[in-house]
N, C-alpha and C positions, 0 to 999 in steps of 0.2 A: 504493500500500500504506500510507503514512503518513495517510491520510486514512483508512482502514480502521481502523488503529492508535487516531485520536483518536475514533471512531465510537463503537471498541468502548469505550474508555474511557468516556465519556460515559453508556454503555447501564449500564455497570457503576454509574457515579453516580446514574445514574437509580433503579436498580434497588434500590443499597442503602440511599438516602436515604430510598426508598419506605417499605421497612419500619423504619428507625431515627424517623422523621416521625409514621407509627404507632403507634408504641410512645408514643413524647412526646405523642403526643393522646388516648393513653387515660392517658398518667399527668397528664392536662391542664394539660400546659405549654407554651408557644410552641414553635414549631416553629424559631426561628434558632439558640437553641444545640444544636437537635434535628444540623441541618445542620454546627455543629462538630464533633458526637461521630461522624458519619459522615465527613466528613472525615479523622477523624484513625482508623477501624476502616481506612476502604477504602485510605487513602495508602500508601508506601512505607515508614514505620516503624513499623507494625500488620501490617494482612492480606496488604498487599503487593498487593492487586486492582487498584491503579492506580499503576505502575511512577512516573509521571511528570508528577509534576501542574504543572509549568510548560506542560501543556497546556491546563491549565483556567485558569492565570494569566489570561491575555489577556484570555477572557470574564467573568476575574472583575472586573479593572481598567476594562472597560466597565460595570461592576453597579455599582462606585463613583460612575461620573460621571453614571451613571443615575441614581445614589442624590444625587447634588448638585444635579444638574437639578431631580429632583421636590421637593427639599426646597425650592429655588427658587421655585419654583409653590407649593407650599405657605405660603410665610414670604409676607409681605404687609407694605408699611411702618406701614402701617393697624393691625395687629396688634400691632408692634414698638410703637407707640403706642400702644397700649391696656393691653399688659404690662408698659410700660417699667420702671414701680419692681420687677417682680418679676423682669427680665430683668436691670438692672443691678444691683441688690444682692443677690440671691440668685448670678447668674452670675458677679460680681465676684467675693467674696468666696472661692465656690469654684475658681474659675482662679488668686486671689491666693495664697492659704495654701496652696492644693495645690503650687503653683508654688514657691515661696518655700521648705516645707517640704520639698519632694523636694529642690531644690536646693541645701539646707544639708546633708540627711544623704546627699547623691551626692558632696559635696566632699570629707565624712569619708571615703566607700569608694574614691571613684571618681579623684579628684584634681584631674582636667580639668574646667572650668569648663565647659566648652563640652558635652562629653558628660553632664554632670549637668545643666545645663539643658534639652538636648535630652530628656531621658530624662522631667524634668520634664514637660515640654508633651505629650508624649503618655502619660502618668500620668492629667495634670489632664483629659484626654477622657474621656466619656464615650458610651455606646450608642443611641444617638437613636432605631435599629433595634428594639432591643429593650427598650427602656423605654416605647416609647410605643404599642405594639405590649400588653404588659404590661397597662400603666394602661387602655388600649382596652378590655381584653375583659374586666378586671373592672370597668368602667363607674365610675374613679376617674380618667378623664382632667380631667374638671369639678371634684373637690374640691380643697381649699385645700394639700393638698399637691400634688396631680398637679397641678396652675396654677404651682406655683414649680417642680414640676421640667422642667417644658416650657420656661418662664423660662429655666432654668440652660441647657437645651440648645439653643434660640436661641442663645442670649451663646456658647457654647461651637463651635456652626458659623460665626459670624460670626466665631473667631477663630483657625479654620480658616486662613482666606486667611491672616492677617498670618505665621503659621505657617510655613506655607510660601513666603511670600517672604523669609522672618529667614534657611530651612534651607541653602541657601549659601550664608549669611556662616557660622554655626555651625560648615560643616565646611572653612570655609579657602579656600572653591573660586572664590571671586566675588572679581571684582573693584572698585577704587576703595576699600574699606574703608568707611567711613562715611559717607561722600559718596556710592558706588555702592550704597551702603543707600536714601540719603534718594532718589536716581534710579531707585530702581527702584519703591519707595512712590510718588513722583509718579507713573509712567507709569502703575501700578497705581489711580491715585484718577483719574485721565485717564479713563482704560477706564470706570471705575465711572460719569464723568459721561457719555462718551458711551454705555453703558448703559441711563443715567437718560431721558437726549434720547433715544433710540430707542424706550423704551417707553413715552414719553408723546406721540409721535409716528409714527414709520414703522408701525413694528409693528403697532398698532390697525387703521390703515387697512389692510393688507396682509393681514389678516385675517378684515375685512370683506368684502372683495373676493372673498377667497377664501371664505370660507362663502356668498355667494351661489351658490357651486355647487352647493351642499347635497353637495360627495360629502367623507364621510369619509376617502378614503384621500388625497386631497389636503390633508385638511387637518392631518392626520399628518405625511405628507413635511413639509409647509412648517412644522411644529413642529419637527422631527426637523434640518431645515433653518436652521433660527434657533439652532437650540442647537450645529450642526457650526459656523457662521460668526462665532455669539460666541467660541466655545472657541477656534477658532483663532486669533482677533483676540487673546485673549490670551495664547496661546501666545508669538503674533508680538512682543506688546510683553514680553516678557520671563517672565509670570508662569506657571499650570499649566494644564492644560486641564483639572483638576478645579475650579479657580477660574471660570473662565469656562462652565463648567458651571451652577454656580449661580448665574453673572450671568444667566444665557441663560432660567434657570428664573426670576428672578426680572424681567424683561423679560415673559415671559405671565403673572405674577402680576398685575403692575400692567394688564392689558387684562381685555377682558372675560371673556375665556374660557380662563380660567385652571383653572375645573374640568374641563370640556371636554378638556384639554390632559391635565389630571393623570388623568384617566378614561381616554383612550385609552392613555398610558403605561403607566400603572399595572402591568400583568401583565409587561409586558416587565419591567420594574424587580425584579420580586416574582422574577423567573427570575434575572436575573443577579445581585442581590443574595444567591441561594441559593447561585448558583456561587462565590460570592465568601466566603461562609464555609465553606465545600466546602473551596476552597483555603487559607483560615487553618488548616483541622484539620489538612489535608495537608501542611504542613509545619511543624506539632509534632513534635516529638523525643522523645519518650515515656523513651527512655533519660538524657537531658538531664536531665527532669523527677524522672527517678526515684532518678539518681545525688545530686540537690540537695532531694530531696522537703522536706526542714524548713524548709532554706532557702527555698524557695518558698512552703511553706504562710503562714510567719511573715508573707512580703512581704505573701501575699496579705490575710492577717487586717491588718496594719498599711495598707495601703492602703487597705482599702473601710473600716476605722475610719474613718482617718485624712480620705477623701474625706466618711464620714457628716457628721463634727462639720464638716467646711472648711464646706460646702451648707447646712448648718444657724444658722451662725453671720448671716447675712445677713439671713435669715427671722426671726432672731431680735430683731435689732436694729429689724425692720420692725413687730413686736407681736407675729407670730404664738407661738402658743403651742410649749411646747419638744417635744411630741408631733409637729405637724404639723411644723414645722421637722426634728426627727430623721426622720420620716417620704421628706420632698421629700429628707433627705441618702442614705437606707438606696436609694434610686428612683436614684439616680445617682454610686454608691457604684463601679462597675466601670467597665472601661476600653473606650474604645467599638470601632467597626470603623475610624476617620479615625488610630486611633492606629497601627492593624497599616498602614497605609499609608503613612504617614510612617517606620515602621521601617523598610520595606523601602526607600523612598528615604536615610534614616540610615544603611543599611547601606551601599548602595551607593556614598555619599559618604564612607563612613570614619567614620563617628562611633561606630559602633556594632559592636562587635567580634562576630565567632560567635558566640563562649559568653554573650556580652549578648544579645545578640537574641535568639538561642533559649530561655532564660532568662525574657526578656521573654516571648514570644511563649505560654511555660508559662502565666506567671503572668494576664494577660491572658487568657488561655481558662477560666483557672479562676476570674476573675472571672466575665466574663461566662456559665458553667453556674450558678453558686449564684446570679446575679440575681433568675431566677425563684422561687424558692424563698425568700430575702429578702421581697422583695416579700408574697408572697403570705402568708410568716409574718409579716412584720413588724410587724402590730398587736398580736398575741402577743407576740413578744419586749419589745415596747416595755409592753407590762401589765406581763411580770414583774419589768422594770424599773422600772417606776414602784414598785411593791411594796416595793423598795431605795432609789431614792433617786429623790423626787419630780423628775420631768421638769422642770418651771419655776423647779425651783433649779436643776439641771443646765446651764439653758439660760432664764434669766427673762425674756429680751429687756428690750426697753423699753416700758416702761407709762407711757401719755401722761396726762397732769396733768389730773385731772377726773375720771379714767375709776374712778369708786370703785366698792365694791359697795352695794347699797341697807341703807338703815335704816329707811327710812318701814316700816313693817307693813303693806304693802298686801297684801288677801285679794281673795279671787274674782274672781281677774284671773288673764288670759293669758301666758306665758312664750313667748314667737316666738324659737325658736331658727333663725338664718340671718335677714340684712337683706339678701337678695339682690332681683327681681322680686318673688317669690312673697310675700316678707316684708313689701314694702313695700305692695305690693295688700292685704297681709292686714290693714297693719295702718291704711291706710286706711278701708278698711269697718269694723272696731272702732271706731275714731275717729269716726265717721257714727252710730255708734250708743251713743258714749258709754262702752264700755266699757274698762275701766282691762286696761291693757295693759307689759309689760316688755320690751324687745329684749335679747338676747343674741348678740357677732357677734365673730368671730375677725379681722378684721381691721379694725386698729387704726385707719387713715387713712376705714373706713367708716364706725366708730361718732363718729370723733370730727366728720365732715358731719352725723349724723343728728343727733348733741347739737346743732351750732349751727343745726339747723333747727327745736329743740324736743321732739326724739323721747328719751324713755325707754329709753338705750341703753346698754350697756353692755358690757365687750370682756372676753370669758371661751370658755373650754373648756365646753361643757356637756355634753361628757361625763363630767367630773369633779364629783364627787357634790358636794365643799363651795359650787363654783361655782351648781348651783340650787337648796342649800338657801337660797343668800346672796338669789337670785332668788326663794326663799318657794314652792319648789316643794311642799313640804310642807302650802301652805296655797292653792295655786293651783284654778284652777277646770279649767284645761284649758293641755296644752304640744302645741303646733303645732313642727314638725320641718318645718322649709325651706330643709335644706340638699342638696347633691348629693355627700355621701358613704357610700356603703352602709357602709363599718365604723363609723362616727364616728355614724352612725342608729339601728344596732342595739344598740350601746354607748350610748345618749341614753338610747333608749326604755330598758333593761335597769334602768340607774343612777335615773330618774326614777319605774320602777315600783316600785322596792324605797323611794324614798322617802315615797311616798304611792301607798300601792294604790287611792284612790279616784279621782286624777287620771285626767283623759280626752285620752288621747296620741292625736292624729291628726301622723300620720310619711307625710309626700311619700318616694318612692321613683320611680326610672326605669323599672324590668322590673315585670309582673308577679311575677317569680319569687321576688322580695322577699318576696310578701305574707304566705306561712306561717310564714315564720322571724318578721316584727316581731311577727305576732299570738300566736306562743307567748311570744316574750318583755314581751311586756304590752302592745303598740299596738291601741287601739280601733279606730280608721279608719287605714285602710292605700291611699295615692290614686295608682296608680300613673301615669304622665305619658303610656305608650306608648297603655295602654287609653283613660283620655282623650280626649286626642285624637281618636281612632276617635268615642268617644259624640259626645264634641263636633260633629263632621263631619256624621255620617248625622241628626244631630236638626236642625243647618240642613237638610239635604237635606229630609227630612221635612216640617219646617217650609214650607216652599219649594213642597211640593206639597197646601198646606193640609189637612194631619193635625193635626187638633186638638192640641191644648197638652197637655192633658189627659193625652192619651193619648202622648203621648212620653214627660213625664214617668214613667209609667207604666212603660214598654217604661224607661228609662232606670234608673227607683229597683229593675225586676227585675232587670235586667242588673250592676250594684251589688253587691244583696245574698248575689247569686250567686258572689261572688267573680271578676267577670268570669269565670265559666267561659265562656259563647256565644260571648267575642272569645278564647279562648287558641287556641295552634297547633295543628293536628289536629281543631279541635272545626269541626265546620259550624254555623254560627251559622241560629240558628231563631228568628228574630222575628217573635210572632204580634200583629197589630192588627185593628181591629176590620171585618175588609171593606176597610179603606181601601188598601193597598197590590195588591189582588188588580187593581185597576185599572190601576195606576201603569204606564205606556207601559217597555217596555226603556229603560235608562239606562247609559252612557258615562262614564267619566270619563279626560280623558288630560290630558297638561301637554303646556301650549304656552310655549318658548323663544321666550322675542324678540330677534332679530339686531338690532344697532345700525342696520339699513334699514328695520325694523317700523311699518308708520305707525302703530301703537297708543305707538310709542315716545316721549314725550313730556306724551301724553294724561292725563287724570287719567281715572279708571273710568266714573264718569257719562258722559266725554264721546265714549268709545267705543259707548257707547246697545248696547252688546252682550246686555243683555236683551231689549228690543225691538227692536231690527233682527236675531236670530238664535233668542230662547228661549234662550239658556245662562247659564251661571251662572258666578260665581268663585265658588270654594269657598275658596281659599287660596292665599299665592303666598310665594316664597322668594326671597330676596336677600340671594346672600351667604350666611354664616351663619345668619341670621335667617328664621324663617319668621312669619307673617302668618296668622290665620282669617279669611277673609271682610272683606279691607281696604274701607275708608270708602270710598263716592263720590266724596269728592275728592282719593284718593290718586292721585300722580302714577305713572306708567309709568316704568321705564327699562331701555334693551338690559338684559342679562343678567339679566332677571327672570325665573322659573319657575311661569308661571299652573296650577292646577290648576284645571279646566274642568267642569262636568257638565253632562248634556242627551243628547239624541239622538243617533243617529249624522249624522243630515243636520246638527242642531243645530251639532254638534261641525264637519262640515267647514264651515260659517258661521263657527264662529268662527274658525278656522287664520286663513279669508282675510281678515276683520276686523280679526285681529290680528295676524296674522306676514306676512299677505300672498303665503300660501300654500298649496296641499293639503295634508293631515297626510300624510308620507312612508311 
């Protein structure tokens, strides 16, 4: 009958998530704090429809170490190297001051040094879940704020672990005192190294072995298998099996098939991380909250300040401007899900009394609902602010020595807002052809490489009108936009067209969906990356089956001027050529993974001869992050590359065996 009991519980979660989930997708908002406000309808101090939600505990404390695991596979040390000034000083700065500042005004309320610390460190958390989740799907994970607040939340899970091996000394329970401190950090750095040696060793091969089975569900297990045998290894030495969670995930990061791993988890993770705010809402107090409502709202408002200016101050000191800086603070202003975790451990050790916790547990909920809504206004709010008191007094950072604005008079030149890829190709081809050009570039440590390489560069806001009149927008020929933020683009083009209605604004965007909104606000050329792409692909292909030049072009400058309508969703694309494709044999295209046993593995492309010994083609391949058009002849092969192949059917199984060494499955 108890299993009946947790069944129907469950059915009932299901059922009221369903329509509270819905509701949050048509007011288009993430769906995780959708799963708190259900939580907290269906629990025990609301509707009452789930008497007992320590039965959904359980599942939800595995949704945690699900959720550590895959951050694990996600985090890369390669990465942590590539972020590092935006992961230590942006994440520094907001763990320091949040820290420091919770813990001077916990000493005034609180007394206990120990329980105001405590209180601290999960203050200074933030929502990894739901921030990055957030920045994702309004396609702001890539700009200069969503880059430092991703920063912030690296720094902020890596300090997760020490967290939780400080929390019994904090609450008295441990022994040895400071000695049994520094023994328990060794064992814990022990762990990490034998870690390091396993996933630069066992692990790979063990992996290998087993994908030569080609079956999916073994290589599941033996995922699911590496991550029970780390967790418990650190259990054993002392520390949490949410720790060893994230070693275990970070062990298949460093191999090759780290997406692989994060692709088959993924849904599991997506369910139990539901349950897991299921259960946060379910034990909110509604009465608690309601009894202290001012009292909580104040913390609330003082906190996400308070967290804004900590995350911003870092950013600041780094160049960025005090927009983008307040920006990356407003992005991880609330408190995350690793803090409701640690509370309930806090509690259970004593540090945290009932009416704290529950308290807490208010205030933390009611962070994390207004996050979305932050976010999603927060270029508004920071307008109206600016309106009052100029953002870059607020917050001026520091401007490196050289970095002036122009005085020459230079006319009928280019303004290259963004020195990213795009900027720097752009502004090579300018330079081939002579033509007088200006950079404009938000971060400080980029402009100041371009200057000592000779580049006309300079470190500004351009979405701030004085910023391109300094750049002579007024007298420019044309302002190129290569950067990847859709508010910070629409706000460029807006500001640049009020300055000179004749300038000719070409603005890069990601989506289509961009393109209507730039061109009312004054963008001539609107290039979107996704469409692209596509042209880019089918005109090799084309190419490849000798269709004239001519005539691509053609098919390419229609498809253009159409607003890409032929490639949007819904549209069945009708490309008409001259006779030439009425011929063209049925055509394939599939990706071919290459296991670490690949004898393409090694190869550079020429010397695979997989044009002529098969008729297929590379069209494109990905590694990593990175993807590749059409890589060079002698680019080299290696395991975990994702060829994308075209050609025949027969073609196609030629190339499996050429290259994987195998039938396509």
């Amino acid at each position: 009958m108890e299993q009946l009991h947790v069944l129907r519980d469950l059915a009932v979660i299901v059922a009221g998530s369903l329509l509270v989930i819905l509701v949050f997708y048509r007011l288009k908002l993430p769906a995780l704090p959708g799963f708190i406000v259900a939580g907290i309808l269906l629990g025990p101090n609301a509707l009452g429809l789930v008497s007992d939600p320590h039965d959904v505990e359980g599942l939800a404390e595995v949704g945690v170490i699900l959720l550590l695991f895959t951050i694990g596979i996600e985090f890369s040390l390669s990465r942590l190297k590539e972020m590092g000034r935006q992961v230590l000083a942006g994440g520094f700065s907001q763990m320091g001051f949040t820290v420091l500042a919770t813990l001077a005004v916990g000493l005034g309320f609180l007394g206990s040094w120990r329980v105001a610390l405590f209180l601290a460190f999960l203050i200074a958390l933030s929502s990894t879940a739901i921030v990055l989740k957030v920045l994702t799907d309004t396609s702001e994970i890539d700009a200069p704020h969503g880059r430092l607040a991703t920063g912030v939340l690296i720094f902020q899970d890596l300090c997760v672990v020490p967290i939780m091996l400080v929390l019994p000394f904090l609450a008295g329970k441990a022994e040895g005192g400071v000695v049994g401190l520094l023994v328990a950090l060794g064992k814990a750095a022990l762990v990490v190294v034998g870690v390091i040696i396993a996933a630069r060793t066992i692990v790979p091969r063990a992996l290998a072995e087993i994908l030569k089975t080609r079956s999916r569900e073994l290589f599941l297990i033996a995922v699911i298998l590496i991550g029970t045998l780390t967790a418990l290894g650190t259990a054993a030495a002392g520390a949490s099996l949410a720790l060893g969670a994230f070693l275990a995930g970070l062990i298949i990061s460093e191999s090759d098939y780290g997406y692989q791993a994060l692709a088959e988890l993924m849904p599991f993770r997506d369910i139990f991380i539901s349950l897991f705010f299921l259960a946060v809402g379910m034990l909110v107090q509604l009465d608690t909250i309601r009894a202290h409502i001012g009292l909580t709202l104040i913390a609330v408002a003082v906190i996400m300040g308070g967290k804004t200016l900590s995350a911003a101050i870092g950013p600041a000191v780094m160049g960025y401007s005090g927009r983008v800086a307040l920006l990356a603070g407003v992005a991880v202003s609330q408190i995350g899900e690793f803090s409701f975790v640690l509370a309930k451990e806090g509690r259970v050790a004593g540090l945290l009394p009932d009416l704290l916790y529950q308290q807490f547990l208010g205030v933390a909920v009611i962070t994390m609902l207004v996050t979305p809504f932050l976010l999603q206004g927060g270029p508004a709010l920071l307008d109206a602010l600016e309106r009052v008191v100029p953002l870059d007094r607020l917050l001026p950072g520091f401007r490196p020595r050289g970095l002036t604005s122009v005085h020459d008079q230079v006319k009928d030149h280019v303004v290259v807002a963004g020195y990213g890829l795009n900027g720097r190709n752009l502004t090579a081809a300018l330079r081939s052809v002579h033509a007088p050009y200006l950079i404009v570039e938000l971060n400080a440590q980029t402009v100041r490489k371009a200057r000592a390489d000779g580049e006309p560069a300079f470190y500004g806001d351009a979405t701030r009108e004085e910023i391109l009149r300094a750049l002579g927008a007024d007298r420019a020929r044309m302002l190129v936009i290569a950067i990847s933020d859709p508010a910070a683009t629409r706000r460029m083009v807006r500001v640049a067209r009020e300055i000179n209605p004749k300038l000719h604004i070409i603005a890069r965007t990601r989506y289509v969906v961009e393109i209507p909104e730039l061109t009312r606000l004054g963008a001539n050329v609107v290039i979107p990356e996704e469409f692209e792409t596509s042209i880019e692909i089918f005109a090799r292909v084309l190419a490849h089956y000798n269709v004239p030049r001519e005539e691509i072009e053609r098919l390419v400058s229609e498809i253009r001027a159409s607003h890409y309508e032929a490639l949007r969703p819904g549209a069945r694309p009708r490309l008409t050529l001259t006779g030439t494709l009425s011929r063209m044999p049925q055509m394939h295209v599939e990706r071919i993974v290459l296991a670490a046993n690949a004898p393409a593995v090694g190869l550079t492309v020429a010397e695979t001869a997989l044009r002529s010994k098969t008729g297929a083609l590379i069209l494109a391949l990905r590694r990593g992050e990175s993807d590749l058009a059409t890589p060079d002849a002698d680019f080299r092969l290696e395991a975990g590359d994702v060829l994308v192949v075209v050609g025949q059917a027969q073609q196609i199984k030629s190339a499996y065996r050429l290259l994987a060494g195998s039938e396509p499955s």
